[in-house]
C-alpha positions as CSV (number, residue, x, y, z in Angstrom):
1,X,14.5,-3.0,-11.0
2,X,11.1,-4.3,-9.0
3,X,8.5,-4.9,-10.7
4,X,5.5,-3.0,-11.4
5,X,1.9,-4.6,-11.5
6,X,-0.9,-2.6,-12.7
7,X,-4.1,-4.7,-11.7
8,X,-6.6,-5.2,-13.9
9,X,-9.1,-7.2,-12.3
10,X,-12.5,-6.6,-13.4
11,X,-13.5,-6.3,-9.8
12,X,-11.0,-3.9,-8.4
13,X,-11.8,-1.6,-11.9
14,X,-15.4,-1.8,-11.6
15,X,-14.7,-0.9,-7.5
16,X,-12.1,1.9,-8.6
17,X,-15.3,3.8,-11.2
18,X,-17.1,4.0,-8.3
19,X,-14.3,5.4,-6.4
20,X,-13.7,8.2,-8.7
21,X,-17.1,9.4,-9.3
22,X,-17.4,12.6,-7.3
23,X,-20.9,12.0,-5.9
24,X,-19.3,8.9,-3.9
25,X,-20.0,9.8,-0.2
26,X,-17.2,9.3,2.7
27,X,-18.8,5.7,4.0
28,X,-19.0,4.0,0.8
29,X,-15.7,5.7,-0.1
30,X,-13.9,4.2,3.0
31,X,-15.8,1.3,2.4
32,X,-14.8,0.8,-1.3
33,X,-10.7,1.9,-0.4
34,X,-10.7,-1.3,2.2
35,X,-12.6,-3.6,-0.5
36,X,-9.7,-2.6,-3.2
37,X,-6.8,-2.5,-1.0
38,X,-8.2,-6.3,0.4
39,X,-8.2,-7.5,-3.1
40,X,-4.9,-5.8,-4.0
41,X,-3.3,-7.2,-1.1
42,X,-4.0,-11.1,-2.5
43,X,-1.6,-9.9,-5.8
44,X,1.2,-8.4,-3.3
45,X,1.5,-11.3,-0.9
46,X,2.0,-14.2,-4.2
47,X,5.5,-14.6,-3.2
48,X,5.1,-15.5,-0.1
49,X,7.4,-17.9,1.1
50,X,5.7,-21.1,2.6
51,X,6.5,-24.4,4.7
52,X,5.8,-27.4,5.2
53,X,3.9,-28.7,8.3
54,X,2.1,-31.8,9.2
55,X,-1.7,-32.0,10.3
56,X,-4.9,-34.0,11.0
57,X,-8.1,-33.6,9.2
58,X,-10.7,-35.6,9.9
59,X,-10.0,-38.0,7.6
60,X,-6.1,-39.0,7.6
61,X,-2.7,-37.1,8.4
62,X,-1.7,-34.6,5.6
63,X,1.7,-32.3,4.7
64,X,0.2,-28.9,4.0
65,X,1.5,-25.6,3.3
66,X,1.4,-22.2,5.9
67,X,3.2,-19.1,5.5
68,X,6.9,-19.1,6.6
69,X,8.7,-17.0,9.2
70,X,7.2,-13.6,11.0
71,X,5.2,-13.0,7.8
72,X,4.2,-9.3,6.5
73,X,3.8,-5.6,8.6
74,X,1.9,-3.3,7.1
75,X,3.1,0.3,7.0
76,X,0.1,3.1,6.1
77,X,1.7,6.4,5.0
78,X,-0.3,8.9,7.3
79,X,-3.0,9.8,6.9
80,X,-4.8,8.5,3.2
81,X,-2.8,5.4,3.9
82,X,-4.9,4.8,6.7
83,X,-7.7,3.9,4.7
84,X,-6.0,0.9,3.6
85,X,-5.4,-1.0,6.7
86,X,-8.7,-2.4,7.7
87,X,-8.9,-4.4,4.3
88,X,-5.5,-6.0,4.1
89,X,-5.9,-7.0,7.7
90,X,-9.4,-8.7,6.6
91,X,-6.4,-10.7,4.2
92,X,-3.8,-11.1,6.8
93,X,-4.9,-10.6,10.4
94,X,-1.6,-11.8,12.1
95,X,0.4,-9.1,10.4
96,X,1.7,-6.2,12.2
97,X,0.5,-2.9,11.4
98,X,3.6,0.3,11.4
99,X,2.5,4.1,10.9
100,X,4.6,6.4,8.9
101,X,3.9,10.8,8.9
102,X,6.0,12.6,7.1
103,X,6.0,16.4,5.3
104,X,8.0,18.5,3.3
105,X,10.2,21.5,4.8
106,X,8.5,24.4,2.9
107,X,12.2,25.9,3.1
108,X,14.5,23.0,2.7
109,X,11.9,20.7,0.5
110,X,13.6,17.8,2.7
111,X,11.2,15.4,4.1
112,X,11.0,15.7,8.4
113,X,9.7,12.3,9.8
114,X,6.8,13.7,12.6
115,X,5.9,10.1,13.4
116,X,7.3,6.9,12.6
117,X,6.4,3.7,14.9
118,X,6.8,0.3,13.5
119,X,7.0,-3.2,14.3
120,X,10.4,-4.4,17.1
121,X,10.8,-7.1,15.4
122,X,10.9,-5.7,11.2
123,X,13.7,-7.0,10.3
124,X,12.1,-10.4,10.1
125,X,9.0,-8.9,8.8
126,X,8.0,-8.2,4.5
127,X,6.8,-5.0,4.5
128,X,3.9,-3.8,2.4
129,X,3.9,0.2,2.2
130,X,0.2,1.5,1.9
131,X,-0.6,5.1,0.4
132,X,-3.8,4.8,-1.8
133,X,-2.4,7.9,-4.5
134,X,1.0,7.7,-5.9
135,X,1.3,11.3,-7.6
136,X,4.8,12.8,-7.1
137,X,5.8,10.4,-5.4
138,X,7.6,11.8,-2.6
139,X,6.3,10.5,0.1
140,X,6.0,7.2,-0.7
141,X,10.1,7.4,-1.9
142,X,10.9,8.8,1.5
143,X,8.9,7.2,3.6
144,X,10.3,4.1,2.3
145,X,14.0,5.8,2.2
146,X,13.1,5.8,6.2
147,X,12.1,2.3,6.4
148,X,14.9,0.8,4.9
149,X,16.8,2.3,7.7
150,X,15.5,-0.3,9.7
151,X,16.4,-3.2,7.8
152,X,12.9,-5.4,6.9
153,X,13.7,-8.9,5.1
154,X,11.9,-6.7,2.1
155,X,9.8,-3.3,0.9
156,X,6.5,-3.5,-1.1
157,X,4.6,-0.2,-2.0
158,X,0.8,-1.0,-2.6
159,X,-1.0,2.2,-4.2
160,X,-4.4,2.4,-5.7
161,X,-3.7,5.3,-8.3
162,X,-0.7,6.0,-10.0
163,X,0.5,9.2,-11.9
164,X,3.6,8.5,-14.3
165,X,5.6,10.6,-12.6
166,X,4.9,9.5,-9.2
167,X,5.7,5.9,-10.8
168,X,8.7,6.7,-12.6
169,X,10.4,8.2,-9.6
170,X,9.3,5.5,-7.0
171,X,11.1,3.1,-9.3
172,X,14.2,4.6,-9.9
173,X,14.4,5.6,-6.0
174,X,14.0,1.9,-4.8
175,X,14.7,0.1,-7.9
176,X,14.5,-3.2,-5.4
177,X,10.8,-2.0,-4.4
178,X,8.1,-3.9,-5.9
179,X,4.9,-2.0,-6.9
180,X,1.3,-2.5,-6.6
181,X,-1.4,-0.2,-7.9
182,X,-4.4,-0.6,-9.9
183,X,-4.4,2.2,-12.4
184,X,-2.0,4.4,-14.1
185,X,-3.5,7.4,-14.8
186,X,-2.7,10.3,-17.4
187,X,-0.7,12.8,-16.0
188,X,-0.6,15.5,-12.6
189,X,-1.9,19.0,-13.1
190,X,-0.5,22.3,-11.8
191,X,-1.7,21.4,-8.1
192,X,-0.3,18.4,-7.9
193,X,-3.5,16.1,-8.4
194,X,-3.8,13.1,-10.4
195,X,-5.8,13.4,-13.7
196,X,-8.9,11.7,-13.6
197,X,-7.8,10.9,-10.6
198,X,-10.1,11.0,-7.6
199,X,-9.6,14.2,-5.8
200,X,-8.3,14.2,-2.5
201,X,-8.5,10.3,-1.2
202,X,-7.7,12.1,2.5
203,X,-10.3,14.2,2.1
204,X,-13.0,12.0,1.3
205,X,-12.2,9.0,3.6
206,X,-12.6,11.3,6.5
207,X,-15.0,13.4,5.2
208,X,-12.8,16.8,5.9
209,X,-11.9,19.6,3.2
């Protein structure tokens, strides 16, 4: 099974109270989504896999680490997951950024792919999946369901705020998919929201209702 990291940073809480509290307007809401994902994104990229290269510093010649290989895309689950982006490409600006839309046949309850662009070359690429609210967890399962059709070297799912029940069927869906979020919250009410949660993070990074 991946693992699952709950962050508890005192930064990214102390960012994520502010985030929650309903009289948080859309600028310092988008503002504050970038600033968590950014420091999120340093936890999800530990593993990186590094080489060895040889440079000059002013001083004397010097083996140093970079990042091996085509390195990481980034995959935003439309449209919340957009919110995201901006801060983990403050992190990593070489990566490559993919879009994922997705929604739910009212008849069927299948998921119908109505966008899905990503990188030519991910299958050399990690991918790191970017939806900031993980509540039933069906988009994030099938978005990444579609992804995996395309073969990347490997799947991360980076979330700000989980429900269990989102978590619980992520996991067991992609047991190989690590996960990244920095809160598990109590439980999903009869709409489908995450308790406390923090409403609609569509709605309030572009300010629509």
């Amino acid at each position: 099974m991946g693992n699952i990291t709950i962050t508890n940073h005192p930064l990214i809480q102390h960012k994520l109270t502010l985030l929650r509290d309903k009289n948080t307007g859309s600028k310092e809401f988008r503002e504050l989504v970038g600033e968590i994902a950014m420091l999120m994104c340093y936890e999800a990229t530990r593993d990186l896999t590094l080489k060895e290269v040889e440079i000059e510093t002013p001083v004397s010649v010097v083996r140093t680490k970079v990042i091996s290989g085509k390195k990481l895309a980034f995959v935003p689950i439309l449209r919340a997951g957009l919110g995201m982006v901006d801060g983990v490409l403050e992190l990593v600006p070489s990566a490559r950024v993919g879009h994922i839309g997705l929604y739910r046949d009212p008849q069927t309850l299948e998921p119908v792919e109505y966008y899905c662009k990503l990188p030519s070359d991910i299958e050399e690429r990690e991918v790191i999946v970017l939806d900031p609210m993980l509540a039933t967890g069906g988009s994030a399962t099938d978005a990444i369901t579609m992804i995996k059709k395309h073969h990347p070297k490997s799947i991360k799912f980076m979330g700000i705020i989980a429900a269990p029940e989102g978590l619980n069927k992520l996991s067991k869906t992609h047991p190989d998919v690590d996960i990244f979020c920095a809160a598990l919250d109590e439980k999903l009410n009869d709409h489908g929201y995450i308790v406390p949660g923090l409403g609609d993070a569509g709605d309030r990074i572009f300010g629509t209702k």
